[in-house]
N, C-alpha and C positions, 0 to 999 in steps of 0.2 A: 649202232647195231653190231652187234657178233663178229666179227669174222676170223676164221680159220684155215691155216696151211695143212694141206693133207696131201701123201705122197695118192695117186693116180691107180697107181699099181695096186694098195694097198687096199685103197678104199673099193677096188672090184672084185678081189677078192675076197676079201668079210661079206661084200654084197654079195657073192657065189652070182655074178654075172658077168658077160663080158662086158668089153670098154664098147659104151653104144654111140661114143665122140660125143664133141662138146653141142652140140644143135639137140642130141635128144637128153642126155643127163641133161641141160638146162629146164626141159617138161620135166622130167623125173624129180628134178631137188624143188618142185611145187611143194610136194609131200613133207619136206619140214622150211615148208618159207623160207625156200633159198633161192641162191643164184648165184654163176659165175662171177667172179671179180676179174681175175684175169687166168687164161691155162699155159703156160711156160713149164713142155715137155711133160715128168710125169710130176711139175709142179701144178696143183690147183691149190688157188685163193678164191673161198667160199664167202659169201656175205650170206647173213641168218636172218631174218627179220621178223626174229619169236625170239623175244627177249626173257617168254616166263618158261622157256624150255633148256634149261642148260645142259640136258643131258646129250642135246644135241649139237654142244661147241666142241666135238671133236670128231674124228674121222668111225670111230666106232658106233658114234649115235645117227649119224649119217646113214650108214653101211646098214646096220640095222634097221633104220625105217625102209630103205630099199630093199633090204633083204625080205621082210615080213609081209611087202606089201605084195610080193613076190608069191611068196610061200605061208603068208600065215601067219598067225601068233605064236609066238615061243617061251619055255617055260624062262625064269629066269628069279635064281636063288629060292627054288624049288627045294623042299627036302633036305636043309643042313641040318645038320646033326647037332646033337646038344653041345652048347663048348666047353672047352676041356680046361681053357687057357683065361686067364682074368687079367686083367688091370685095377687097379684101387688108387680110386680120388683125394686127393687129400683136400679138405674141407678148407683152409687155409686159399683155395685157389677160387673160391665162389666167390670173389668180387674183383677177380685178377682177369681169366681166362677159363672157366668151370666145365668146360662140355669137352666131350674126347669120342668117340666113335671108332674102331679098327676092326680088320678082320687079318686074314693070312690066306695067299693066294701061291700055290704049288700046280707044279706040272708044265706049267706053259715057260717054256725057254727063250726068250727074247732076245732079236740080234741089236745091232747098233740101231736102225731103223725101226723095229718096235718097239725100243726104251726110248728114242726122239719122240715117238708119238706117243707114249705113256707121260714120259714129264711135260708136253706140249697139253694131254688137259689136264696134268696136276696145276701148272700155271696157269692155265686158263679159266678153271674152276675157282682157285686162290685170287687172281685177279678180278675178274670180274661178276663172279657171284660170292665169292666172297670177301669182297669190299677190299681188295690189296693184303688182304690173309689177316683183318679185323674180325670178322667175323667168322669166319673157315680156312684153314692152311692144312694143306697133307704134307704126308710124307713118308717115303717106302725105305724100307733095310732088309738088311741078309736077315732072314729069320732066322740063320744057323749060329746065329750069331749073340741071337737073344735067347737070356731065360728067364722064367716064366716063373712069378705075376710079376706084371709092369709097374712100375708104381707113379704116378703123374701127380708130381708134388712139386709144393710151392718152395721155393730155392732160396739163399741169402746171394744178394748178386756179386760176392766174393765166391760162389763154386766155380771149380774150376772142371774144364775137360777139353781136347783135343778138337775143336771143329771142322765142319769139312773143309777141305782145301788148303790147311795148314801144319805145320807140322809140332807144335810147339801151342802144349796149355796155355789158356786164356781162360781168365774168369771172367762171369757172366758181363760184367761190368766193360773188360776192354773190349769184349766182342763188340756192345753196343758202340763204342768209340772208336777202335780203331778196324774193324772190317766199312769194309762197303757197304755188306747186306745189312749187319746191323745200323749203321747209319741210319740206314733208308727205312727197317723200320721198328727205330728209338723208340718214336712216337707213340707207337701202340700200348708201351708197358712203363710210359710217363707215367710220375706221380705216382707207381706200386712199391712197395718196401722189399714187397718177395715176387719172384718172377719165375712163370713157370716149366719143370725139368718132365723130359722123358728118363726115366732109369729103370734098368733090369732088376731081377733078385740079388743079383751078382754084384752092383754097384753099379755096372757100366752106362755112361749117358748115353740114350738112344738121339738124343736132341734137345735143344732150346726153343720151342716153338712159342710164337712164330716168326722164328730168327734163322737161326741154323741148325743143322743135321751134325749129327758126329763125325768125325773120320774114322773111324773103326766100324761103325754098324754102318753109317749112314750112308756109305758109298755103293749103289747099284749097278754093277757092270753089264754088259753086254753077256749072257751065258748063265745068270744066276735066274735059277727056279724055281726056290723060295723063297719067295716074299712076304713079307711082312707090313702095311700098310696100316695110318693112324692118321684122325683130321681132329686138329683140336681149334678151339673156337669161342664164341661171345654168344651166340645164338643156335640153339637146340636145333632149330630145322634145318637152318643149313648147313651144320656141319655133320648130322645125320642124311640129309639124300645127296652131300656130296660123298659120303662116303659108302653109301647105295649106288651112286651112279658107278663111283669108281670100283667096286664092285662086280657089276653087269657088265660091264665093260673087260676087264679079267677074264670072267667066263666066258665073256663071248670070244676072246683067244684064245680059248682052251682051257683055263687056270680052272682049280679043284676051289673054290673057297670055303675056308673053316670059319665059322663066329666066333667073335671072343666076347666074354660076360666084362661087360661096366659095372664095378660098384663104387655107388657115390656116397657118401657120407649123408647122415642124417645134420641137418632138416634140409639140407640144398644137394640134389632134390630128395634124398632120402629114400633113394628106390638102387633096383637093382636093371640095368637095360642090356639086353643082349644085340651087337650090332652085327653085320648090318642090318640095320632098322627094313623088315618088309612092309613099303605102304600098300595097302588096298584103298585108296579112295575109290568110291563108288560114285557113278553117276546113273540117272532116270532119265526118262522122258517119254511120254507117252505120242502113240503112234500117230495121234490128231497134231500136234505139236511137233513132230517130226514131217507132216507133209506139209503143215503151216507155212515152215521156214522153207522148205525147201521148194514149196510153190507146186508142188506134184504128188501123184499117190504113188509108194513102193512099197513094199511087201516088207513084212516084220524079217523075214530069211534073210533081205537083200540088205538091210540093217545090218545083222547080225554079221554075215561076211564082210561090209567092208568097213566095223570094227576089231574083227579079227585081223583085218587086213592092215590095221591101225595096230597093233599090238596089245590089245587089250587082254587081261588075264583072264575075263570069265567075261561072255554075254548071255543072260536069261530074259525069256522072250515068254511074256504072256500076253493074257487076252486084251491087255488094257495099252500096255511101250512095252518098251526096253529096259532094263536095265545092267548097265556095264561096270566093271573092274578094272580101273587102269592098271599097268602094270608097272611095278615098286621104284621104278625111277622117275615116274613122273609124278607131279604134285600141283597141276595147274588146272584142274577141274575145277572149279568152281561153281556153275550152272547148268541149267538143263541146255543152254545154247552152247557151252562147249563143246560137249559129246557129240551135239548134232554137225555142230563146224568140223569134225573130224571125220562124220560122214561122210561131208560135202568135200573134205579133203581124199577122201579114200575114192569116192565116184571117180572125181575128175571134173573139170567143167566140159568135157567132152560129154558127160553124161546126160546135162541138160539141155531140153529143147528153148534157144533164145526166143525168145516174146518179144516184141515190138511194145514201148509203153501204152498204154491205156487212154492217157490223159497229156495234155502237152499244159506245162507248166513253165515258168520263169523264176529263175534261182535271185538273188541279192543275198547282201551281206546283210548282219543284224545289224540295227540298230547302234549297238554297244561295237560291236567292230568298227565299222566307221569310224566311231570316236576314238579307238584306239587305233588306228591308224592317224588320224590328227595330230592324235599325241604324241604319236611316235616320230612325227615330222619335227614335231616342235623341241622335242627331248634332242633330236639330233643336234637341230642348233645350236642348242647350250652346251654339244662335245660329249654327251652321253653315249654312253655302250650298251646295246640292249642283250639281255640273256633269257636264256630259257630254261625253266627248272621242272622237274615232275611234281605234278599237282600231288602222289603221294610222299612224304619222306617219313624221316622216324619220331617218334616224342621225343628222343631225348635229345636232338636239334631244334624242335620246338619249343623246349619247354626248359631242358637243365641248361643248355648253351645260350639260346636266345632271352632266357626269360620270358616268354610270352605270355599275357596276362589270364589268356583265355585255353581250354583246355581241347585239344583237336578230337574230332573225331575218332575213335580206332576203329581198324580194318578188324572184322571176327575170325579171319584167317589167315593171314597175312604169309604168303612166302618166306619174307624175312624181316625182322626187326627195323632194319634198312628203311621199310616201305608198310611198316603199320601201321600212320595214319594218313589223313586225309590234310593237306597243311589249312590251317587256317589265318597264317597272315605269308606277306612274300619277303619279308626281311632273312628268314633264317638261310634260303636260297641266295639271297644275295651275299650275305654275310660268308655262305658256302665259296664263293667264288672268289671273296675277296680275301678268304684263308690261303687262298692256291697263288695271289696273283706279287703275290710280295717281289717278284723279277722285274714285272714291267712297272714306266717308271710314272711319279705320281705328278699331279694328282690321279685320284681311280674315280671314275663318274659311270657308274651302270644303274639301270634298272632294268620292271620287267613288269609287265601287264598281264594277269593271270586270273584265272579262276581259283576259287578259297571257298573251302565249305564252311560256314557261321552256322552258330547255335544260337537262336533267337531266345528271351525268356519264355517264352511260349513253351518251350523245349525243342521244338521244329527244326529240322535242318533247310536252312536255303544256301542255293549255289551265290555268290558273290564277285566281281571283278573288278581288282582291285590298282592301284598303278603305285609299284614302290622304288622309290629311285634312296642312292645313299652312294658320297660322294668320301673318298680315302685319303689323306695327305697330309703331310708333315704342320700343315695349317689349316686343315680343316674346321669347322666351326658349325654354329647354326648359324650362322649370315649365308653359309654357303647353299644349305637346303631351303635355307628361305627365301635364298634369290631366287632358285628353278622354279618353287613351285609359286612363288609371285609372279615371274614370268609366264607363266602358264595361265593362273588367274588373268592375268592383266590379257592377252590375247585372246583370252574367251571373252573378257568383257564380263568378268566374273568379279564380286567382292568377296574380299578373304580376308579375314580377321581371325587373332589368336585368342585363346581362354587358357588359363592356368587348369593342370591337369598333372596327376603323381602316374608312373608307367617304371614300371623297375628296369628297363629294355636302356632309358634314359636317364643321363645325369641329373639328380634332382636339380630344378630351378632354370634348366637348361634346355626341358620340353617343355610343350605347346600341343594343344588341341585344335586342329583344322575347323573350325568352323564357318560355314557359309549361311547366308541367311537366316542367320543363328539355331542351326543345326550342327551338330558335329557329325566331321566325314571324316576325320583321319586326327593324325599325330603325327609331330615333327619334334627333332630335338637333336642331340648330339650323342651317340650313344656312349653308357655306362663304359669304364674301362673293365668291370669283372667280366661284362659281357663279351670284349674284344679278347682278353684275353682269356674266355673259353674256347673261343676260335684261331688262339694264335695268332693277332691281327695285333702287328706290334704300333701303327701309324693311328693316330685320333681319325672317329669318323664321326660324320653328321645323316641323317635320312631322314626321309618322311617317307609314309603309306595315308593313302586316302582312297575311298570309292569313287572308284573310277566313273561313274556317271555324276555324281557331283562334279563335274567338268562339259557336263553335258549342257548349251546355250546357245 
């Protein structure tokens, strides 16, 4: 989960309340699923536990849910003016780094402590919703510094320009090799010819993103009031409402924001965008549905207020629900039970009257847990490490990295690319883990028991759970997954016999199809090397996946 350093002082002041100590701010940060970590002075450390809300990993999205809950809904990127100012894509960048979002923020004069909490969610935002600045990375400059149109075009990695924190031209090339930050991340802009530049009319490099900042523009001091701000990126959504968040967040210190007009190159995407991007997602729900969930009758008015009371941009109230406006930094509506969970969040649980249950019932585990706890005893023995992965990831871990043969679910809305689909087997998770783990030492024995959404021929979705272990080391083999999962046969008292089987995931001649009782449950083999090296996975590996109740005896 989340968490975030916020100075004390700061954060009750945007709140326009006073310090109400730590016993009642602990009730109050209900309001965005938080809670104290630890308070050291006018240090607090916040844990979040709203992971689809990034707007709120910093002290200004905090300060504002307390503030509004306070006082009301407030406008926010209300009313800008046409832009004045462009930037131009160069088409050359649409299989590099394609998407850019910026605006320019004036008026608000920032000391040393509101430029720490300014670059605290530029990195936080960069970090973790945007994938380690994969998918979204910002970055602010003197605006006085720039002229106008931008041009964000693709580079030969011999340009050269002055980086931050150095004093002495580097081309694209030794940034990546000889700084730190490029080091750390090379990897992003692996395998491109041309890499991509921020630059002015004038010539001057604004940036390397998402690498480094200039030393002439890129450097923002403590007392500079024109800003200039830009998120570029892999995926359109998130580098538009991080550049939205950051944003709202500006105004809400006081900053003037102006838009600046995106044009992109025809055919990717061929359009012209003015950012910051204002979302409206709209949500419904009608008033039978609203007392449904919430177990009680309230008034349409009482609705109304305590989603205003939630920050919502517009609620209209007729004869039938509700229907609400979130307001443009949020993008996690999804259903009619969200809106109403922000209800339940604006009441309070003080609001409702506790009920005594109905009915006296006795809970158990399913079924299929049991077994997967079994198995999880028995996977220990053989020195396995068990992990846990999110039941969503993206296609192209499913599907270009892993090979997998079958094609996942997509999300129809998806936050970000990261998490648009539904996985359908548990190798690519593992294979995730085993990309990171090249320090500790080998061999590597992990798996993981999980839920996988399959597509039947029927066309049908069913939920599935699955159990896939894959073993990492200098001598890895298929003797090694076939030991585990014979071991595991052999304790259930299970027969397990192999069938020749082609799977692009595995070395030809080198997989096997899990069959039991002459059904097939799974596949075992030795994975393909193109596959290991999509994931950077320099050591041979072996795995198997199987349904996890074919273990069932």
């Amino acid at each position: 989960m989340p968490k975030i350093e916020v100075s004390r002082q700061d954060l009750f002041a945007q709140a326009r309340i006073e310090d109400p100590g730590d016993e009642k701010l602990a009730d109050l940060l209900s309001l965005v699923k938080g809670e104290i970590d630890s308070s050291n002075g006018d240090l607090l450390k916040l844990e979040l536990n709203d992971t689809n809300r990034p707007d709120l990993w910093c002290v200004e999205g905090v300060a504002r849910a307390l503030r509004c809950w306070n006082a009301g809904a407030e406008p926010h990127l209300n009313d800008l003016p046409e832009p004045d100012m462009d930037i131009f894509v160069d088409p050359d960048l649409s299989q590099v780094r394609p998407f850019v979002a910026a605006f320019t923020a004036c008026g608000w004069t920032p000391d040393q402590k509101d430029l720490d909490a300014l670059i605290d969610v530029q990195v936080k935002l960069a970090t973790s919703f945007g994938k380690n600045r994969k998918t979204a990375g910002a970055g602010f400059y003197r605006l006085d510094d720039i002229e106008f149109p931008i041009n964000y075009r693709a580079a030969s990695p011999e340009t050269t320009f002055i980086p931050l924190g150095y004093d002495e031209e580097m081309t694209l090339s030794e940034i990546l090799t000889d700084t730190e930050t490029g080091r750390t991340f090379a990897h992003l802009l692996e395998g491109k010819d041309l890499w991509p530049l921020l630059e002015d009319s004038g010539g001057k490099v604004l940036s390397f993103p998402p690498v480094l900042n200039s030393q002439t523009t890129g450097r923002v001091s403590a007392g500079d009031s024109r800003l200039f701000c830009e998120v570029t990126g892999t995926d359109w959504e998130t580098v538009q409402l991080s550049a939205t968040i950051l944003a709202c967040n500006l105004q809400d210190r006081g900053a003037e924001i102006l838009p600046i007009r995106i044009n992109y190159p025809q055919p990717y995407p061929g359009r012209t965008v003015v950012t910051p991007v204002i979302f409206r997602d709209r949500l419904a729900a009608s008033m039978e549905s609203i007392h449904g969930i919430l177990g009680m009758d309230i008034s349409p008015e009482s609705v109304r207020e305590a989603l205003l009371r939630m920050d919502y941009a517009s609620v209209e109230l007729d004869s039938t629900g509700v229907t609400g406006v979130l307001p443009p930094y949020r993008r996690d509506g999804i259903q009619t039970v969200d809106m109403i969970e922000d209800i339940v969040i604006s009441l309070g649980f003080s609001y409702f009257e506790p009920l005594l249950p109905e009915q006296f019932t006795l809970g158990k585990c399913a079924p299929i847990e049991d077994l997967a706890d079994a198995i999880r005893i028995l996977l220990a023995g053989a020195r396995c490490e068990e992990i846990l992965r999110p039941v969503l990831t993206s296609r192209a871990k499913v599907k270009d990295l892993t090979r997998t043969p079958g094609d996942p679910v997509s999300i129809a809305n998806p936050m970000t690319a990261e998490y648009g689909v539904v996985r359908n087997t548990l190798l690519p998770g593992l294979l995730e883990v085993e990309s990171t783990s090249a320090h500790a030492a080998y061999p590597h024995r992990i798996f993981e028991t999980g839920e996988v959404l399959a597509v039947g021929e029927d066309g049908f979705c069913r939920t599935e759970v699955l159990l896939a272990c894959l073993i990492c080391g200098n001598k890895a083999d298929f003797g090694d997954a076939h030991s585990i999962i014979g071991s595991l046969c052999h304790s259930r008292a299970i027969g397990l016999s192999l069938a020749d089987i082609d799977d692009d995931r595995f070395i030809p001649g080198r997989c096997a199809a899990i069959t039991i009782d002459g059904r097939v449950f799974g596949v075992i083999g030795e994975l393909h090397p193109a596959v290991l090296d999509n994931w950077g996975i320099s050591s041979p590996a072996s795995a198997f996946e199987i349904e996890l109740s074919a273990l069932a005896r």
